[in-house]
DRENKOLMI-375937 format. One record per atom (N, C-alpha, C, CB): residue in three letters; x, y, z; residue number from 1. Coordinates in pm, 1 decimal. Each point is the difference from the previous one (the first is absolute). Glycine has a CB too. Example, Ala and Ser with C-alpha at 12.3 -4.5 7.8 and 13.67 -1.06 7.14 Angstrom:
DRENKOLMI-375937
{resn = ALA; X = 1319.0; Y = -569.0; Z = 780.0; resi = 1}
{resn = ALA; X = -89.0; Y = 119.0; Z = 0.0; resi = 1}
{resn = ALA; X = 90.0; Y = 120.0; Z = 0.0; resi = 1}
{resn = ALA; X = -189.2; Y = -117.3; Z = 124.6; resi = 1}
{resn = SER; X = 154.2; Y = 222.3; Z = -196.6; resi = 2}
{resn = SER; X = 82.0; Y = 119.0; Z = 6.0; resi = 2}
{resn = SER; X = -77.0; Y = 109.0; Z = 73.0; resi = 2}
{resn = SER; X = 118.4; Y = -62.8; Z = -214.5; resi = 2}
END
This chain:
DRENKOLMI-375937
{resn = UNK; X = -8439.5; Y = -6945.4; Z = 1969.6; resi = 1}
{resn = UNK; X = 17.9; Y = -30.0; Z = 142.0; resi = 1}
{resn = UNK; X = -78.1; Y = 102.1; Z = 83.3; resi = 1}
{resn = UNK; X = 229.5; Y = -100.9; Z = -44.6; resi = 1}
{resn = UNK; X = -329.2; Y = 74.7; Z = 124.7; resi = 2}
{resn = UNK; X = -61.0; Y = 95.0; Z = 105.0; resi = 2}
{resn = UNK; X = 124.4; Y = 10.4; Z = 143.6; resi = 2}
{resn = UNK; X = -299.5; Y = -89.3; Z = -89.0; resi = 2}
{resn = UNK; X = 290.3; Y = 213.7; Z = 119.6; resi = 3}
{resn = UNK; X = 61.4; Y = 66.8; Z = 80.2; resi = 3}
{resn = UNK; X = -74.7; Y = 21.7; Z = 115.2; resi = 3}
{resn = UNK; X = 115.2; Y = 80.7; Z = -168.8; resi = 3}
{resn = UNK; X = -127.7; Y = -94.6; Z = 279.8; resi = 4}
{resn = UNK; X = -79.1; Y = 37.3; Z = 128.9; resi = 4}
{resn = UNK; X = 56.6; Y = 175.7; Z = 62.4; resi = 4}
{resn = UNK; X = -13.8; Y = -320.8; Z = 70.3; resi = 4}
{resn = UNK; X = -112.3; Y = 372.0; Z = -48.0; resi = 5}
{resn = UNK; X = 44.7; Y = 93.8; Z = 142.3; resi = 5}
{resn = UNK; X = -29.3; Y = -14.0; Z = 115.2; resi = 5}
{resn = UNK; X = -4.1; Y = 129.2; Z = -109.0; resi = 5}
{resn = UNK; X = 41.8; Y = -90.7; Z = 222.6; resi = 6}
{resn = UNK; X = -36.6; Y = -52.7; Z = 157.6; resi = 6}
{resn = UNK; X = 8.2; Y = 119.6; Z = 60.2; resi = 6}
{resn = UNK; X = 95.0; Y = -234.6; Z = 19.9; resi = 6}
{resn = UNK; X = -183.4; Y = 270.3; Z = 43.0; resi = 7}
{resn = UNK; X = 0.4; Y = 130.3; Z = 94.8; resi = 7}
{resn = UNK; X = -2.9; Y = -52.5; Z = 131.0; resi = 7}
{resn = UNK; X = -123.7; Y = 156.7; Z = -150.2; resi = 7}
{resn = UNK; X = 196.0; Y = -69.5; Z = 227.6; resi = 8}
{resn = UNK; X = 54.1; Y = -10.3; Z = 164.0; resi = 8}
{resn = UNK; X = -111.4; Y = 2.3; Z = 53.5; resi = 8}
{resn = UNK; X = 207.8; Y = 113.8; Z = 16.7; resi = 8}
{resn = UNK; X = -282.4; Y = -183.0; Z = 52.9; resi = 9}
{resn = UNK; X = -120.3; Y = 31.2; Z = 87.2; resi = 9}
{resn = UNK; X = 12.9; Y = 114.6; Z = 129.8; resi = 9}
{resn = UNK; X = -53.5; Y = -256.3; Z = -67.7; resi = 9}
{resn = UNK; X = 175.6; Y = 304.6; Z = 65.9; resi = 10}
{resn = UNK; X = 22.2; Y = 63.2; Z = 107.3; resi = 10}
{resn = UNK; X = 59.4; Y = 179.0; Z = -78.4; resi = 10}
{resn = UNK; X = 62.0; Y = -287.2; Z = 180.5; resi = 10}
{resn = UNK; X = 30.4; Y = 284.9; Z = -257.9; resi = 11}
{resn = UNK; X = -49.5; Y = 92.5; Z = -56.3; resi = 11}
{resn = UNK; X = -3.9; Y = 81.9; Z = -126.4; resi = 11}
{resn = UNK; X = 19.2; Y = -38.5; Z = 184.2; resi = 11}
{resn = UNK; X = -88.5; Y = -80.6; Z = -266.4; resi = 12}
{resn = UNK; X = -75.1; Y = -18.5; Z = -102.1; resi = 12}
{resn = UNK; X = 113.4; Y = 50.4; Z = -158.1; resi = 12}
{resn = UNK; X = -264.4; Y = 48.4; Z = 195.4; resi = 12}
{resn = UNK; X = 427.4; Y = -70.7; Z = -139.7; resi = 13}
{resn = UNK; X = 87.2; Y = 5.9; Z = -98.4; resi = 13}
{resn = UNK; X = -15.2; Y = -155.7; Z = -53.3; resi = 13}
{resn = UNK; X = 164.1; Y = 207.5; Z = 104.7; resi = 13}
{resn = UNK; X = -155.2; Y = -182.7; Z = -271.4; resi = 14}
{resn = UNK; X = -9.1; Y = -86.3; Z = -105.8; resi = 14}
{resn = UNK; X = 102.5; Y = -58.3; Z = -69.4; resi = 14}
{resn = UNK; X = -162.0; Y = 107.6; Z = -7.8; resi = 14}
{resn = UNK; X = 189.8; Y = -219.4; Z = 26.7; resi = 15}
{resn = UNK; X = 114.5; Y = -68.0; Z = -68.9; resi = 15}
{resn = UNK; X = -50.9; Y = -71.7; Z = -155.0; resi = 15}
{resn = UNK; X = 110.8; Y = -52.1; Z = 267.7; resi = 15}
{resn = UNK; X = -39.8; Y = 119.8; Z = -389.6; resi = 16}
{resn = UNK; X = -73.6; Y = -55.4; Z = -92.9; resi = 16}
{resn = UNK; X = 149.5; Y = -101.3; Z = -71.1; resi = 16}
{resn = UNK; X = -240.1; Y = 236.2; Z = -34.9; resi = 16}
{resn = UNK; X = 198.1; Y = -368.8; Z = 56.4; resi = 17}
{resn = UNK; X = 66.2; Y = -70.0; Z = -67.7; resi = 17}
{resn = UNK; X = 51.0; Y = 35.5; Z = -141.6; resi = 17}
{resn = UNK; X = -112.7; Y = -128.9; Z = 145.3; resi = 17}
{resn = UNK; X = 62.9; Y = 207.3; Z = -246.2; resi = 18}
{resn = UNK; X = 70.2; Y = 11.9; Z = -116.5; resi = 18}
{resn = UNK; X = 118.3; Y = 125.7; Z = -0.9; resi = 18}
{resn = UNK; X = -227.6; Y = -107.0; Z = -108.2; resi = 18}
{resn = UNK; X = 199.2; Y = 162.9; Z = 209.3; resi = 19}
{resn = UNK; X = 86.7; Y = 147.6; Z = 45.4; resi = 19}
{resn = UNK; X = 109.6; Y = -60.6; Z = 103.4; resi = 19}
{resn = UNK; X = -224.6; Y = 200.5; Z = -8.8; resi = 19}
{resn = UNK; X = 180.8; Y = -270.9; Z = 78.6; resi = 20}
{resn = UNK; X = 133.1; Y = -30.7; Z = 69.9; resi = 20}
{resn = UNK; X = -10.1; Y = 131.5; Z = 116.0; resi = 20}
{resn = UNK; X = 165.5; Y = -126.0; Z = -239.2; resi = 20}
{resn = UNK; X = -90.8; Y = 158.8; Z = 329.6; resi = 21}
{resn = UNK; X = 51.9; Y = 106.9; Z = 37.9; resi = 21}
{resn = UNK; X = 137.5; Y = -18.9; Z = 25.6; resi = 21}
{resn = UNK; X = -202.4; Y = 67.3; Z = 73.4; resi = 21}
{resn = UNK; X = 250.1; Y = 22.4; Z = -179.3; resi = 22}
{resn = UNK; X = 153.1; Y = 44.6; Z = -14.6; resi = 22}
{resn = UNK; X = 39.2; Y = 74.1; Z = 94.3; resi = 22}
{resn = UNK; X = -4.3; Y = -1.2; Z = -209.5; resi = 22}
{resn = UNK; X = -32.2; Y = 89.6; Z = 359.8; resi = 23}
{resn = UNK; X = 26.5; Y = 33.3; Z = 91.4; resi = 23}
{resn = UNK; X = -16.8; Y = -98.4; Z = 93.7; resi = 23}
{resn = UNK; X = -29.7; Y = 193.8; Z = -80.5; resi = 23}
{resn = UNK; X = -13.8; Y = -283.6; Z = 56.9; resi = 24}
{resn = UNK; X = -5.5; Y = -85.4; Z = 141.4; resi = 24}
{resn = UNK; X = 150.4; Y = -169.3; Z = -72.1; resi = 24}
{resn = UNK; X = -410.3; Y = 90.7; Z = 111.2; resi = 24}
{resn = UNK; X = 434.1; Y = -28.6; Z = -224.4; resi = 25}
{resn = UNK; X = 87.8; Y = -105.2; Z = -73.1; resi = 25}
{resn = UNK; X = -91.9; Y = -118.5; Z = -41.2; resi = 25}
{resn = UNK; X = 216.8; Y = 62.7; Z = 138.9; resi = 25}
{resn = UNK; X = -313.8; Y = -71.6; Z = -148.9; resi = 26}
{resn = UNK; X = -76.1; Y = -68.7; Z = -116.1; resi = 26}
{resn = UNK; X = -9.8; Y = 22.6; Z = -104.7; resi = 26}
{resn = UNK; X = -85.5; Y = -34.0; Z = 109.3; resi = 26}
{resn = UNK; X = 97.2; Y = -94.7; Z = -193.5; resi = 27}
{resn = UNK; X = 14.2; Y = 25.4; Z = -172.1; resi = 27}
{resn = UNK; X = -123.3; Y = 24.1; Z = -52.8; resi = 27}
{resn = UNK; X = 181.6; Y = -150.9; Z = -36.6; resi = 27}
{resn = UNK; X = -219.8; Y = 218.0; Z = -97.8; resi = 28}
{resn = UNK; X = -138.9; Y = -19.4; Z = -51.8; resi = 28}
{resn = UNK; X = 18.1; Y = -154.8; Z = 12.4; resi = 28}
{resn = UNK; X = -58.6; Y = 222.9; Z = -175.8; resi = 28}
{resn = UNK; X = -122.2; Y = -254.0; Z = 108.0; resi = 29}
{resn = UNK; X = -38.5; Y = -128.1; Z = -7.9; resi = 29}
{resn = UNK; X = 56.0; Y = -97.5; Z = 109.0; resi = 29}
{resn = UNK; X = -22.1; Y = 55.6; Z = -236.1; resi = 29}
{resn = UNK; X = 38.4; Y = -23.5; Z = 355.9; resi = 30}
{resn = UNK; X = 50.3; Y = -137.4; Z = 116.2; resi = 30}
{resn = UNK; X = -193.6; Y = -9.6; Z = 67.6; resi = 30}
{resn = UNK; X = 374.6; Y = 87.8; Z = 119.7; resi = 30}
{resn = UNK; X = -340.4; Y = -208.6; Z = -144.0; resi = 31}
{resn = UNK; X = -123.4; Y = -60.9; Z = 105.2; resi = 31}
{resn = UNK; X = -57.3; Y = 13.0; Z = 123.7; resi = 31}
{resn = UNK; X = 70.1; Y = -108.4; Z = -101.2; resi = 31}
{resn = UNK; X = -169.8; Y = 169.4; Z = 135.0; resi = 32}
{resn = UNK; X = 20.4; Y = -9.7; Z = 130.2; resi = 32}
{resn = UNK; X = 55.5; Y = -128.0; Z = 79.1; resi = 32}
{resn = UNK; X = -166.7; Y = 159.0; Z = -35.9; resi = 32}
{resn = UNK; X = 123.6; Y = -281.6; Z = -6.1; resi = 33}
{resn = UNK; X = 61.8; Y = -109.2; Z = 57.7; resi = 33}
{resn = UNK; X = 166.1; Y = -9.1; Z = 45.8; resi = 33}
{resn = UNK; X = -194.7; Y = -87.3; Z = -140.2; resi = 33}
{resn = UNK; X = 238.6; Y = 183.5; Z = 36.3; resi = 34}
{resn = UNK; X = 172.3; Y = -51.4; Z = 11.8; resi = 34}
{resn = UNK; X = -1.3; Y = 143.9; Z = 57.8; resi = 34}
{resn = UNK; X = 127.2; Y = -192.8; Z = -226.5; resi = 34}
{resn = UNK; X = -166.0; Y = 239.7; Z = 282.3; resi = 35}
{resn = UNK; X = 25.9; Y = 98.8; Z = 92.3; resi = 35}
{resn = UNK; X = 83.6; Y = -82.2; Z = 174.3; resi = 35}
{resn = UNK; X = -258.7; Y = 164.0; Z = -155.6; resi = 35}
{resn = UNK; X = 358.2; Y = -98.0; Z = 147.8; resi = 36}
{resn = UNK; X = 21.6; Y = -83.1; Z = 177.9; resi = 36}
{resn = UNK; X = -86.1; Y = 22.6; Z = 97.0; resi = 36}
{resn = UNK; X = 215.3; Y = 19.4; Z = -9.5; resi = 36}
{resn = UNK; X = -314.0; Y = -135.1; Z = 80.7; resi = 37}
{resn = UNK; X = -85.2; Y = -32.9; Z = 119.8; resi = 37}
{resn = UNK; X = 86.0; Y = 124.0; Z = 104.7; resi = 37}
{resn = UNK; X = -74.0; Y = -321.8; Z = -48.2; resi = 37}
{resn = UNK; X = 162.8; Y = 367.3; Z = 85.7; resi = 38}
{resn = UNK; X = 26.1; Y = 72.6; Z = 84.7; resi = 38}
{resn = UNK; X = -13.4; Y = 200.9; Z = -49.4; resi = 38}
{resn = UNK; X = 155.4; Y = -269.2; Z = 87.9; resi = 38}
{resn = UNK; X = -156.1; Y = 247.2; Z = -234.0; resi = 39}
{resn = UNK; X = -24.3; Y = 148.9; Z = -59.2; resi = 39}
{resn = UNK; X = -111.4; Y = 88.3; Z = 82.7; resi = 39}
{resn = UNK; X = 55.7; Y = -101.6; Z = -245.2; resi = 39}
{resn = UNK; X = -87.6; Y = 199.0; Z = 275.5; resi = 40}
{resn = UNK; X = -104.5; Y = 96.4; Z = 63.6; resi = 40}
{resn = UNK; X = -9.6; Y = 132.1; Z = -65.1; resi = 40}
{resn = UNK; X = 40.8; Y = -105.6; Z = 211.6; resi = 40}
{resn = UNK; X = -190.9; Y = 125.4; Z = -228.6; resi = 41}
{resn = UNK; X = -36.8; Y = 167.5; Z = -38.8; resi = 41}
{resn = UNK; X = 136.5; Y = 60.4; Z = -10.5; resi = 41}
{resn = UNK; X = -234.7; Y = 35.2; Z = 140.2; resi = 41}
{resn = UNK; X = 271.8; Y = 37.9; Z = -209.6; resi = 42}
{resn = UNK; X = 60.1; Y = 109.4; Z = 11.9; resi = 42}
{resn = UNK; X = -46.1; Y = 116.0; Z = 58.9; resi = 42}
{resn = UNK; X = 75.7; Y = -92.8; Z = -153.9; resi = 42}
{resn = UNK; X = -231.7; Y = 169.8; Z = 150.3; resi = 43}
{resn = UNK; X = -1.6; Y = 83.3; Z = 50.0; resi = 43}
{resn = UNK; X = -51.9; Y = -7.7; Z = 166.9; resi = 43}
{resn = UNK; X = -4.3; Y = 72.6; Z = -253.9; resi = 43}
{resn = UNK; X = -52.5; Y = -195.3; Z = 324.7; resi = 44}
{resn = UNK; X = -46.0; Y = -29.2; Z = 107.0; resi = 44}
{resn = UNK; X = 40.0; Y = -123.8; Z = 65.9; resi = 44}
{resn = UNK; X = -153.7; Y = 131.5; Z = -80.8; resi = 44}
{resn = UNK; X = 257.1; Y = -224.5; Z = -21.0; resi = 45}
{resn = UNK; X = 30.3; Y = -80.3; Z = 68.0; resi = 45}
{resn = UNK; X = -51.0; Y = -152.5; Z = 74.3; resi = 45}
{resn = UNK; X = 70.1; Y = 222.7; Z = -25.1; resi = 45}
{resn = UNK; X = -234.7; Y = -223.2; Z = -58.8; resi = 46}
{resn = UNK; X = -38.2; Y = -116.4; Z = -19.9; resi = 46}
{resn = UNK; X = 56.6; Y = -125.8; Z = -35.9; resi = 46}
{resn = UNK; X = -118.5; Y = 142.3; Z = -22.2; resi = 46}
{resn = UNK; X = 53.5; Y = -222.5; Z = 52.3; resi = 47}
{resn = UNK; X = 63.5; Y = -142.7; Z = -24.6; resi = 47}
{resn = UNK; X = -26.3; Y = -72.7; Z = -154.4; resi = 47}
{resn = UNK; X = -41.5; Y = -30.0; Z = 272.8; resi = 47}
{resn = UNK; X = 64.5; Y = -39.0; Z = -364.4; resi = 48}
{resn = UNK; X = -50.1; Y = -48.4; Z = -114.7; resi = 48}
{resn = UNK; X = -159.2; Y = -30.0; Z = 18.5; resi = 48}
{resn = UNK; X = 242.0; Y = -93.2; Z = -57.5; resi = 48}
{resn = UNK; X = -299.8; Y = 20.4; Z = 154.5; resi = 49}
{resn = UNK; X = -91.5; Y = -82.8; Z = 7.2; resi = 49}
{resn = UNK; X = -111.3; Y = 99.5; Z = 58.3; resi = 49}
{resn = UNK; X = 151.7; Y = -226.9; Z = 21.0; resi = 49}
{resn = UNK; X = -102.0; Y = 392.9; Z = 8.5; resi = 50}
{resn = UNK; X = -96.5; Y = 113.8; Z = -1.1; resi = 50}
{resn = UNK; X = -47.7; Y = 33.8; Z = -164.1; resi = 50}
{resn = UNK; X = 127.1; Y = 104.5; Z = 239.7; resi = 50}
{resn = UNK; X = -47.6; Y = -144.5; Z = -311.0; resi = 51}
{resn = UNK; X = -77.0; Y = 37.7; Z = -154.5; resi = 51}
{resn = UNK; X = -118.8; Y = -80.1; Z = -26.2; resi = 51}
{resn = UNK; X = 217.3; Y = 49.5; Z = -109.4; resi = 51}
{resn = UNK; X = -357.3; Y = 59.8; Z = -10.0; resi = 52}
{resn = UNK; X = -97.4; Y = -75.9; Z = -13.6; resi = 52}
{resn = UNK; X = 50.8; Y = 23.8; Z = -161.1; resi = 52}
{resn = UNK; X = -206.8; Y = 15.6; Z = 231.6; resi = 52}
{resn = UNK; X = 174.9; Y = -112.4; Z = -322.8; resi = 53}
{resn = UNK; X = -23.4; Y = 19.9; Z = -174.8; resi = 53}
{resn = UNK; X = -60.6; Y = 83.5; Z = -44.9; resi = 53}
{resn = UNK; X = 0.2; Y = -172.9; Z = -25.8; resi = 53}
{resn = UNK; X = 9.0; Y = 295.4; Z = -2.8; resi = 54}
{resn = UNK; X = -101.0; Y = 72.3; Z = -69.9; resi = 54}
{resn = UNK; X = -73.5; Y = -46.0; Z = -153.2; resi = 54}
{resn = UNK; X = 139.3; Y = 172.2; Z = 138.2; resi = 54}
{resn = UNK; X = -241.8; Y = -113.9; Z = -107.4; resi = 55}
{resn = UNK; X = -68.8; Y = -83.9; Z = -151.0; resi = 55}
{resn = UNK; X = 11.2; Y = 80.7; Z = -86.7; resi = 55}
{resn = UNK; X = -169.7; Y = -127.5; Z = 74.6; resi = 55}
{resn = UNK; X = 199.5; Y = 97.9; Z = -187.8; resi = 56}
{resn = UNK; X = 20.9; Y = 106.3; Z = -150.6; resi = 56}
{resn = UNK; X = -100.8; Y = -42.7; Z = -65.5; resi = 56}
{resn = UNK; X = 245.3; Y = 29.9; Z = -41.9; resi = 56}
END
């Protein structure tokens, strides 16, 4: 299964789908998709639709 990362365009914190973030109460391996549309940056508070895919 490929895993995506997405960096904040605003400030440039990385959400890596196979890590999850367990401080923000995300499980490893959750999707970005099944992430809730209302979730935001943790550290700036961006919106979902501020993330770009980073390429691996």
């Amino acid at each position: 299964m490929q895993y995506k990362k997405l960096r904040c365009t605003i400030c440039d914190w990385v959400y890596d789908e196979y890590l999850g973030s367990e401080k923000e109460g995300i499980a490893p391996k959750t999707k970005w998709e099944d992430i809730p549309e209302d979730w935001v940056c943790p550290d700036c508070g961006a919106n979902k639709d501020q993330f770009d895919m980073v390429e691996i």
